[in-house]
Every structure is written in structure tokens, then in C-alpha cells.
ZAVONU-271402 format. One line per 10 residues: number of its first residue (from 1); their letters; for each residue x, y, z of C-alpha. Coordinates in Angstrom, 1 decimal, decimal comma. Layout:
N
NUM> A> X Y Z | ...;
This chain:
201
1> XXXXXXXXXX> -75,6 -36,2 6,0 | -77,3 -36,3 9,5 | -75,6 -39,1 11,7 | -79,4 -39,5 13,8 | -83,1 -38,2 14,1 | -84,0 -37,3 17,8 | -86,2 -40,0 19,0 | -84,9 -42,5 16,9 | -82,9 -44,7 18,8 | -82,3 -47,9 16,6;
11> XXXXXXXXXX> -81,7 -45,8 13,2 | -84,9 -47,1 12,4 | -86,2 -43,6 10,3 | -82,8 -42,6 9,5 | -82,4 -46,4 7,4 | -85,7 -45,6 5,9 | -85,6 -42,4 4,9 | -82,1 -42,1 3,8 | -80,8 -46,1 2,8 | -84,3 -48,1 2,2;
21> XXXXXXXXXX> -84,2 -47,4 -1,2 | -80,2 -49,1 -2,6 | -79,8 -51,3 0,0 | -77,0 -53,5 0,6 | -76,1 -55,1 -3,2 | -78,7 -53,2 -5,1 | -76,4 -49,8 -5,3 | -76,0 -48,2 -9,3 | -72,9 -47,0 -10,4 | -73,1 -43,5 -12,4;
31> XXXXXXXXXX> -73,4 -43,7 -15,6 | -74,8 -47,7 -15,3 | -73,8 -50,7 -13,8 | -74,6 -52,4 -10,3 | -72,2 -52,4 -7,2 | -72,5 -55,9 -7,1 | -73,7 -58,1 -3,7 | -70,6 -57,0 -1,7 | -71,9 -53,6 -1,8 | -73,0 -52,1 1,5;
41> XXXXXXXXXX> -76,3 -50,0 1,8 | -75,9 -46,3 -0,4 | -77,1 -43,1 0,8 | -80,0 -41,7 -1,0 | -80,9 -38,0 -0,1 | -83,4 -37,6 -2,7 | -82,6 -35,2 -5,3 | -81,8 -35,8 -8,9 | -77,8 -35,4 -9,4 | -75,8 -35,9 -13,1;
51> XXXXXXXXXX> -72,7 -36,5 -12,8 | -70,5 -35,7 -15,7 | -66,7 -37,0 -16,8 | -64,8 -34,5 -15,7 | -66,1 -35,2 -12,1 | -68,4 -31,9 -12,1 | -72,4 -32,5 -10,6 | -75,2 -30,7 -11,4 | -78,1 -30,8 -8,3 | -81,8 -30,8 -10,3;
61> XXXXXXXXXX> -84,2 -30,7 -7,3 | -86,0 -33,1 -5,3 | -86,7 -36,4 -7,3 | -90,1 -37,1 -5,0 | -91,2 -34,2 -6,3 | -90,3 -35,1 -9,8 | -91,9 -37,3 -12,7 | -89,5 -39,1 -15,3 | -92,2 -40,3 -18,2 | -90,1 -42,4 -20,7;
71> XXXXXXXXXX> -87,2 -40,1 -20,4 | -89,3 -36,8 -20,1 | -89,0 -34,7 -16,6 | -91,8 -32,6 -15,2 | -92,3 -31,3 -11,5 | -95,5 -32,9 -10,4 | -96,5 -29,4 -9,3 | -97,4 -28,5 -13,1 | -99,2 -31,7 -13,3 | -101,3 -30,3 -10,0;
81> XXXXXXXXXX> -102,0 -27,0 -11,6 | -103,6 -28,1 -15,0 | -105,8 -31,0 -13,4 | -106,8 -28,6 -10,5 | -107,7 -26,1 -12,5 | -110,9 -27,8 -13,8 | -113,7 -26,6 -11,9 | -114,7 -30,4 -10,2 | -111,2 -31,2 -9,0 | -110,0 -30,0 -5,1;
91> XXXXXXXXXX> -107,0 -31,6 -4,9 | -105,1 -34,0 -6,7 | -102,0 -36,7 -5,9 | -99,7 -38,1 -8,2 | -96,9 -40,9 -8,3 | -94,3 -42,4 -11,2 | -94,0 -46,1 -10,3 | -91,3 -46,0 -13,6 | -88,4 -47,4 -11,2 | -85,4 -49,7 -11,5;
101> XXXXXXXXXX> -86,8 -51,9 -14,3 | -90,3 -52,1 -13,8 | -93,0 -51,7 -16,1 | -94,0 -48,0 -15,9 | -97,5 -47,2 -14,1 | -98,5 -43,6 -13,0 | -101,5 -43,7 -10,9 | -103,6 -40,1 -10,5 | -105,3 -39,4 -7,8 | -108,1 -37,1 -7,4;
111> XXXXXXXXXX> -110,7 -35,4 -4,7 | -113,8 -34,2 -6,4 | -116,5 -31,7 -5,1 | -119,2 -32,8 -2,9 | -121,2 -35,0 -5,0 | -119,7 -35,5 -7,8 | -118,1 -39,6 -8,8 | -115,7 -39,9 -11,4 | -117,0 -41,1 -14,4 | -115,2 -41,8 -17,8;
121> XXXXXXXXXX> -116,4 -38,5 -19,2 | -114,5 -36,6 -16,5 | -111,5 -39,3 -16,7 | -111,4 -38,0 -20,2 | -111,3 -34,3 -19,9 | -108,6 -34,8 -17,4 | -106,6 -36,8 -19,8 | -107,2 -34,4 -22,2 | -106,2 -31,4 -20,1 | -102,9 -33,3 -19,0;
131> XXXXXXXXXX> -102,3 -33,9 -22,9 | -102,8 -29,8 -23,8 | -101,5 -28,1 -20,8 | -98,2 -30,6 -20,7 | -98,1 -33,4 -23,3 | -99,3 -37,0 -24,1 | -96,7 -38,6 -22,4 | -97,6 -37,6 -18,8 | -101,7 -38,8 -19,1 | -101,8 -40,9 -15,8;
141> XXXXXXXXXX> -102,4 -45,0 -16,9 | -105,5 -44,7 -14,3 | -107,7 -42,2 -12,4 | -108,7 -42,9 -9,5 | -111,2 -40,7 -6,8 | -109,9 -40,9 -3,3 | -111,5 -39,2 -0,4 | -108,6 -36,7 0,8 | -105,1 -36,8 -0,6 | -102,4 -37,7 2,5;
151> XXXXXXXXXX> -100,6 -34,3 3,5 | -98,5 -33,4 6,4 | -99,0 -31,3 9,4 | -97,8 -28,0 7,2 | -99,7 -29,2 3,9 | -97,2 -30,8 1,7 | -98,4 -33,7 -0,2 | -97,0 -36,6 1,1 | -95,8 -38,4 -2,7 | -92,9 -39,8 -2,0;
161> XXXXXXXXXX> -94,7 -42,5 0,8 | -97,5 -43,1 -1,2 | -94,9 -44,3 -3,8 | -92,9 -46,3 -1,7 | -96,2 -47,7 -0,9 | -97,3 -48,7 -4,2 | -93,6 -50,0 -5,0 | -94,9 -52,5 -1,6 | -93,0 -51,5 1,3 | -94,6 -51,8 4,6;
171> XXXXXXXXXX> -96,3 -48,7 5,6 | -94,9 -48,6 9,2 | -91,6 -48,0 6,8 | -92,7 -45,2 4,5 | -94,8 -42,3 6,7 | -95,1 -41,3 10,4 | -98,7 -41,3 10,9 | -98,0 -38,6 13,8 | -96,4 -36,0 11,4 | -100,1 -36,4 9,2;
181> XXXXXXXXXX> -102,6 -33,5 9,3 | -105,1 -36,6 7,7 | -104,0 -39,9 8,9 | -106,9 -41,4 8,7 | -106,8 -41,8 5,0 | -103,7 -43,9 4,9 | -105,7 -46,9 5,2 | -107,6 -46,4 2,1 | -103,9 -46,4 -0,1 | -102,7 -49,6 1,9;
191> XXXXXXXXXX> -105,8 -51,5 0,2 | -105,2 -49,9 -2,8 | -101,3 -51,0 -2,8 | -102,5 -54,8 -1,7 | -104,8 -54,8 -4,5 | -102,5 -53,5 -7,0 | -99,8 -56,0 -6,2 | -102,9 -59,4 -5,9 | -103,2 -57,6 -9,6 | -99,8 -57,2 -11,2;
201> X> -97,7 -60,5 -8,7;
């Protein structure tokens, strides 16, 4: 567990990054149960962990990089390859709003070729590749064509803010604009995020 980032002086990214998520009060037991409102913050480093009687742990892998469909597990990397595999998608994003409670939504996002719109005939075939190449229960609820997926300066897709995005953090909060090979997109996903919570509050 780091103690500080460099050029972080009030914590700031270190809260966000690391305690954001369980703050103080809203902590889970293992196995079920909350921690109750005395609870101070809890650490959350970001990969799946099962903890089991005897006291033994089993690390899965990064859980930003993972989607939990009504109790089904995937790596949004195989979700990526089917959908990008059809000829009129360049890249794709994809986020599992199924967290603490709330009613699941998994949005899609997808960058088509020069030209092309999304229409409900190309919604369909990438439902229908999703439900082949992996299985019904990961077709996204929408589709949505976006301009340029947000990566970072080496290329990774940057899921995990986009999520904590959607789930309505500030996005000040969620992603350094100055670690972004395309920050110029970001403001397109803030609207999207205030118009999904005007839709769902």
C-alpha cells in the first residue's frame, strides 16, 4: 500500500484512487454484511479477492478490467475482441454499472469507420456477435457511437473512470486529464453521465 503519490500533497489522488470507493461507513464485510457508520474509510486496490473460511485468498485480477453480469465473470478484453472484430468497428469501450445494489446497466461504447452512424441494424449484429462469441447475458443494455474512446498516454483504455463517471462522481475525482493521450473527449462522457442521471434520478 503506497503511503503518497509524488505531487500530491493533500492525498487528494491517493483518497481517490485507493478509498473513494468504501468510504467512511459504507465498508462490506467478507462474506456480507456492512461495517456499520463507525467504520472509517477501507482500502480498495482494485482486484477481485475471495476470501475463504479457513483464512486462505485467492487474487482473480483487476476488477476494472472485469465484468460481473448477474453473477457471470468475463474480462472486458474478450468483449473487445468479438465486437472489434466486425469489419465497421475501430475501437470499442465498455463499463458494468451492476454495483452495490443498483439496478444493473452496461453501456457499450463504440468508434465506427469514417462514415458510417450506428443504426439498429448494426446495434443488432453487435448484439448478436456478443451473444455467439460469449453469451446472452453480456449483450450491452445500449449502444452508443462515441467519437474516440478515452485512453491514456500508453494506450490503455481508461474503464474504470468512465465508470466512476457514470456511477456520478465528479470528474475532477475520477481521471487526470494530463495522463490522457485524448482529453479532449472527456467532455462528451460528462454529458452523457448528466444525462443518464436527469434520466434514471
Amino acid at each position: 500500500m503506497p503511503l503518497y503519490f509524488v505531487g500530491d500533497p493533500h492525498h487528494e489522488r491517493l483518497i481517490g484512487s485507493y478509498f473513494d470507493m468504501y468510504p467512511p461507513g459504507q465498508g462490506r464485510r467478507p462474506g456480507g454484511g456492512d461495517l456499520g457508520p463507525e467504520a472509517g474509510a477501507v482500502w480498495r486496490h482494485g482486484d477481485w479477492l475471495r476470501i475463504f473460511p479457513d483464512g486462505s485468498c485467492v487474487i482473480y485480477g483487476r476488477s476494472d478490467a472485469t465484468i460481473n453480469r448477474h453473477g457471470l465473470r468475463m474480462g472486458t478484453s474478450e468483449l473487445y475482441s468479438a465486437v472489434e472484430a466486425l469489419p465497421e468497428v475501430l475501437d470499442s469501450l465498455v463499463v458494468d454499472l451492476e454495483y452495490l445494489g443498483r439496478p444493473s446497466y452496461m453501456p457499450l461504447f463504440v468508434v465506427l469507420r469514417p462514415g458510417l452512424t450506428l443504426d439498429e441494424a448494426l446495434r443488432e449484429r453487435i448484439r448478436q456477435v456478443v451473444r455467439e462469441s460469449l453469451s446472452p447475458r453480456f449483450v450491452p443494455d445500449e449502444i452508443v457511437q462515441v467519437a474516440e474512446v478515452p485512453r491514456t498516454l500508453s494506450g490503455k483504455k481508461q474503464e474504470l473512470p468512465i465508470k466512476k463517471l457514470l456511477l456520478g462522481q465528479p470528474l475532477e475525482k475520477v481521471i487526470n486529464r494530463e495522463a490522457m493521450a485524448n482529453p479532449g473527449c472527456l467532455d462528451w462522457y460528462v454529458a452523457f453521465a448528466a444525462q443518464r442521471a436527469q434520466a434514471t434520478a
